[in-house]
C-alpha positions as CSV (number, residue, x, y, z in Angstrom):
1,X,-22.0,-11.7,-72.5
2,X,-18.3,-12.0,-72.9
3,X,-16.0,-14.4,-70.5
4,X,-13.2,-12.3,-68.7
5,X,-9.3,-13.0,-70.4
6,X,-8.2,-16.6,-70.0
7,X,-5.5,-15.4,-67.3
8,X,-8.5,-13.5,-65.3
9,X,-10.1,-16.9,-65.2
10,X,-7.1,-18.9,-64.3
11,X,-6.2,-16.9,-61.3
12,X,-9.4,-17.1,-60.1
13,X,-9.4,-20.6,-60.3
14,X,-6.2,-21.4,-58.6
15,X,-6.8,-18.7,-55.3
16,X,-10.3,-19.1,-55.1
17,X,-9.5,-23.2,-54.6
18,X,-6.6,-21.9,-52.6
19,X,-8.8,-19.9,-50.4
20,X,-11.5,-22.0,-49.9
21,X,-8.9,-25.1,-48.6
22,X,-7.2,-23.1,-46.0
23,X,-10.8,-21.6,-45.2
24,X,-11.5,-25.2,-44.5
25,X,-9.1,-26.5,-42.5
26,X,-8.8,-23.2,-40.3
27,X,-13.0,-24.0,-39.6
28,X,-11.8,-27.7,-38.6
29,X,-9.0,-26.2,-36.5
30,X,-11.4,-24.3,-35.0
31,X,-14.1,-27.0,-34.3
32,X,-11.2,-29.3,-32.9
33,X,-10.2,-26.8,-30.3
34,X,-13.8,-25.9,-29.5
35,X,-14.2,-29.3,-28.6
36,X,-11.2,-29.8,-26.7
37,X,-12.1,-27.2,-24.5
38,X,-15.5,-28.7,-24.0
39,X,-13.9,-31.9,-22.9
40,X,-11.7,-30.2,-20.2
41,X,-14.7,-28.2,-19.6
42,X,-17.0,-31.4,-18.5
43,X,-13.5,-33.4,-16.8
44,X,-13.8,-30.2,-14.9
45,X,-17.4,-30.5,-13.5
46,X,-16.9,-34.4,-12.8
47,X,-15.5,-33.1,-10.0
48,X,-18.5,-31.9,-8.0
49,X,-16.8,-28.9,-6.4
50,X,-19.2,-25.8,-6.1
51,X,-18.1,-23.4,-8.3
52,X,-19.2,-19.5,-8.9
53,X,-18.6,-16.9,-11.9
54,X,-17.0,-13.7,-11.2
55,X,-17.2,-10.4,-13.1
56,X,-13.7,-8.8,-13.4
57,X,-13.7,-5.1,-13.8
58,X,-12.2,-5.5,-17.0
59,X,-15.5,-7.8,-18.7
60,X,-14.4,-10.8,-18.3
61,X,-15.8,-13.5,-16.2
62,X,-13.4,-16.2,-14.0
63,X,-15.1,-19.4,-12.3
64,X,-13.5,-19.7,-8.8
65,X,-13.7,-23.2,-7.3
66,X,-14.6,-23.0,-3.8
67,X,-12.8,-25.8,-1.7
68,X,-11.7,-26.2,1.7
69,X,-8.0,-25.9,2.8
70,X,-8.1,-29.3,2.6
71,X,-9.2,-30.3,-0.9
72,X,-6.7,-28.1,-1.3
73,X,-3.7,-29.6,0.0
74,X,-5.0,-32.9,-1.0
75,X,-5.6,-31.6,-5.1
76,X,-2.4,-30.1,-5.1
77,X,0.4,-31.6,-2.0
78,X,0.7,-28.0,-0.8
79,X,-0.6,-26.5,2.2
80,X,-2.8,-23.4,1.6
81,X,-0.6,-20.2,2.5
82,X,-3.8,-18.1,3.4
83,X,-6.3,-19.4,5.7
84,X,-10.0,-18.3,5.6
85,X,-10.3,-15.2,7.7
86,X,-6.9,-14.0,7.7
87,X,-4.8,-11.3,6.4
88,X,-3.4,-11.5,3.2
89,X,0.5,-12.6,4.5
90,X,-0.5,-15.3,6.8
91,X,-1.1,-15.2,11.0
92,X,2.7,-14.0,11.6
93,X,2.0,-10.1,10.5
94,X,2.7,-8.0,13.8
95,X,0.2,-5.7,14.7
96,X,0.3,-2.0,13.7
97,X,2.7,0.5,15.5
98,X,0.4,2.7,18.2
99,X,0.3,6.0,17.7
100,X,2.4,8.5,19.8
101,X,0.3,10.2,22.8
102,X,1.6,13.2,22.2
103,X,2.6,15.3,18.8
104,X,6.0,16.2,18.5
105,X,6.9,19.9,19.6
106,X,7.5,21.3,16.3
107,X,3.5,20.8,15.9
108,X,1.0,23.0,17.0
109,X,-1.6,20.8,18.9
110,X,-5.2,20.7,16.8
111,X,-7.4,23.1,19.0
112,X,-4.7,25.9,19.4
113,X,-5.7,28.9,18.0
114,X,-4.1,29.6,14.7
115,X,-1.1,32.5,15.2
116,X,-2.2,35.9,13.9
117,X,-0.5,37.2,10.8
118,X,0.1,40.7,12.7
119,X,2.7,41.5,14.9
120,X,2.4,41.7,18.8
121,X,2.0,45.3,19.8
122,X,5.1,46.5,21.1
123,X,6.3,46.8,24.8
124,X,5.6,49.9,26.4
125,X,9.3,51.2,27.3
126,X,10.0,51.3,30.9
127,X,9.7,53.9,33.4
128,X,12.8,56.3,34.2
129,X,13.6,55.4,37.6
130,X,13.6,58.1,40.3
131,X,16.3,60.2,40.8
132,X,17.8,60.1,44.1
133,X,18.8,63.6,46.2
């Protein structure tokens, strides 16, 4: 069997070593950051806060730590803004407008018959009034 042209075999050469070096660093890039995470991963569970998965609608899955108000201000200086139980906004929301008693005029009320698309009969026309002699 015949070897390919010398300038076939010379390109392969040079950008198959090519290849294969930046084929190897990208896998050690890739094994560095693996790791790095892995590190910040265990730092995380030193902690010993309980800690649960969540599926997101979208297919991914968030850990939420579960701490108390608390933890909270004491991990991160700030008072927690939302306290267990309430509304989202806090305790100073007012409470919703009542409703009015009665429907405006302009509204039918709900258990009135519905208005006939024919018209009324008409009026009988009144009597001629007697004639006087």
């Amino acid at each position: 069997m015949r070897l390919p042209r010398k300038g076939i075999l010379i390109r392969l050469v040079i950008y198959g070593g090519l290849l294969s070096y930046f084929g190897w660093q990208a896998l050690e890039h890739y094994f560095a950051e693996k790791e790095a995470e892995a590190g910040v991963a265990a730092e995380n569970d030193d902690r010993g806060l309980p800690s649960r998965k969540v599926n997101l609608p979208d297919g991914r899955s968030v850990e939420v730590l579960e701490i108390t108000p608390e933890q909270a201000e004491q991990m991160y200086g700030v008072p927690p803004s939302v306290m267990p139980g309430e509304p989202e906004g806090g305790a100073a929301k007012t409470p919703p407008a009542e409703a009015p008693a009665e429907a405006p005029p302009s509204v039918p009320p709900a258990d009135a018959p519905e208005a006939s698309p024919e018209p009324a009969p008409a009026a009988e026309p009144p009597a001629d009034p007697p004639a006087a002699d």
